[in-house]
N, C-alpha and C positions, 0 to 999 in steps of 0.2 A: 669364853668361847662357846657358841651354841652346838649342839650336839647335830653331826649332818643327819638331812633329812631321808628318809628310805627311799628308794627306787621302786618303782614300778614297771613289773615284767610285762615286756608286750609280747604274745606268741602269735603271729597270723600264721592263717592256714597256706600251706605251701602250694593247694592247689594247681598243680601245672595242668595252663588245656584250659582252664576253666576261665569266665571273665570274673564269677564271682571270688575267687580264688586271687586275682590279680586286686581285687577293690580290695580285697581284705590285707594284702600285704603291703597294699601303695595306702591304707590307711593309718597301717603301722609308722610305715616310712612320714607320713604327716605327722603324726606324734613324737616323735624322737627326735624328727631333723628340724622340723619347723615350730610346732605347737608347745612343745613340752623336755626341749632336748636336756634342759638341766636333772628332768625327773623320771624320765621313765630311760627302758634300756631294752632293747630287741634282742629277742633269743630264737633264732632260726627252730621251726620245727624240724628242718631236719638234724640238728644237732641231738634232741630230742630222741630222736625214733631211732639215730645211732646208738643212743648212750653215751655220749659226751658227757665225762662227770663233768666238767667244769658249767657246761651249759645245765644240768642237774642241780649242782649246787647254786648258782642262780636263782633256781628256779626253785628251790627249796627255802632260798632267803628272804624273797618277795613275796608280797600280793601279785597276782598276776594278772592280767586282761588278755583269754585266750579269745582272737576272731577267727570264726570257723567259715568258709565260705559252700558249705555243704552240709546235709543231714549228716554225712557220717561225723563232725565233731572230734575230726584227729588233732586241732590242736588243745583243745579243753582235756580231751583223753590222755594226749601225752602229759601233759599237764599233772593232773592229779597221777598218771605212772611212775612220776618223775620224782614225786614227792611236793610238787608245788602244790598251793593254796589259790583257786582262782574267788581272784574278789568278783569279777563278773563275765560270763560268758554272752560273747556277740554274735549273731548271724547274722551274715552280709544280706540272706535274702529278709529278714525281714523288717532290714531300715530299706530295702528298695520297695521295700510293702506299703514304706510310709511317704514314700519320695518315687513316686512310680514313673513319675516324668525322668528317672535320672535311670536309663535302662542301659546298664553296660553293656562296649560291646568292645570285642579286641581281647588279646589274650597277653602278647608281648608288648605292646604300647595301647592303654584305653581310650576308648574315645573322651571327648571333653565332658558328656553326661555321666562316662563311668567315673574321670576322676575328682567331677564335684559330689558323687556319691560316696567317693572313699573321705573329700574332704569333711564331709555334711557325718558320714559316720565317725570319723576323730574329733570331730566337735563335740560331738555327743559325749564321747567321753572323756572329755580336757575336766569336767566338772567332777568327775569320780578318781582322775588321778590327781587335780588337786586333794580332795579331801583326805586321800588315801597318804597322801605324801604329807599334812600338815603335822605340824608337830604334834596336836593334839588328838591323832588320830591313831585311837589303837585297838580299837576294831573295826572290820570290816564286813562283817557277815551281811549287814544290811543293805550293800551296794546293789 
């Protein structure tokens, strides 16, 4: 019997009000429910910034993928508060740096460009939560 594989914590930024705020949590929501749902696992930032041990110790047990959808970086911050390990930190503004045609806009439902920027950023990282997740994977620093 093979040893199960680790999970991968997704933290997006809870940004409320903001569009980029909404890409970075409907990009999460691509990765868990669509992209990747056998290997990664969504930890609300606000569970976070309560203290939810339960969402803490999660977050203590994983590599993590905080997406922050602002300079200030609360879900990367809670993150390391928490006691987690981020294998990589994402800012929503600077994959629309790279994909400028895809300018979100909406805050409670995105428009069609904002959520092929949230898909186009979960793609990006399907390749760092396979690796993170393979068996052979045990370290991450390099992500």
């Amino acid at each position: 019997m093979s040893a199960p594989k680790k999970k991968v914590v997704i933290v997006p930024c809870s940004g409320i009000g903001k569009s980029f705020g909404t890409v970075a949590r409907e990009a999460g929501y691509d990765l868990i429910e669509d992209l990747r749902p056998e290997q990664t696992r969504l930890v609300a930032l606000s569970k976070l910034v309560m203290g939810d041990e339960e969402a803490k110790n999660i977050v203590a047990a994983h590599p993590a993928i905080a997406i922050d959808g602002c300079k200030l970086n609360c879900a990367a911050k809670m993150v390391r508060e928490s006691g987690g390990r981020i294998a990589r930190e994402v800012a929503v503004q600077e994959v629309f740096r790279r994909h400028k045609a895809l300018k979100p806009e909406g805050i409670a439902e995105l428009n069609p460009a904002g959520q092929s920027l949230a898909r186009v950023l979960a793609e990006e990282l399907t390749p760092l939560v396979d690796a993170l997740t393979s068996a052979d994977s045990t370290e991450d620093r390099h992500a």
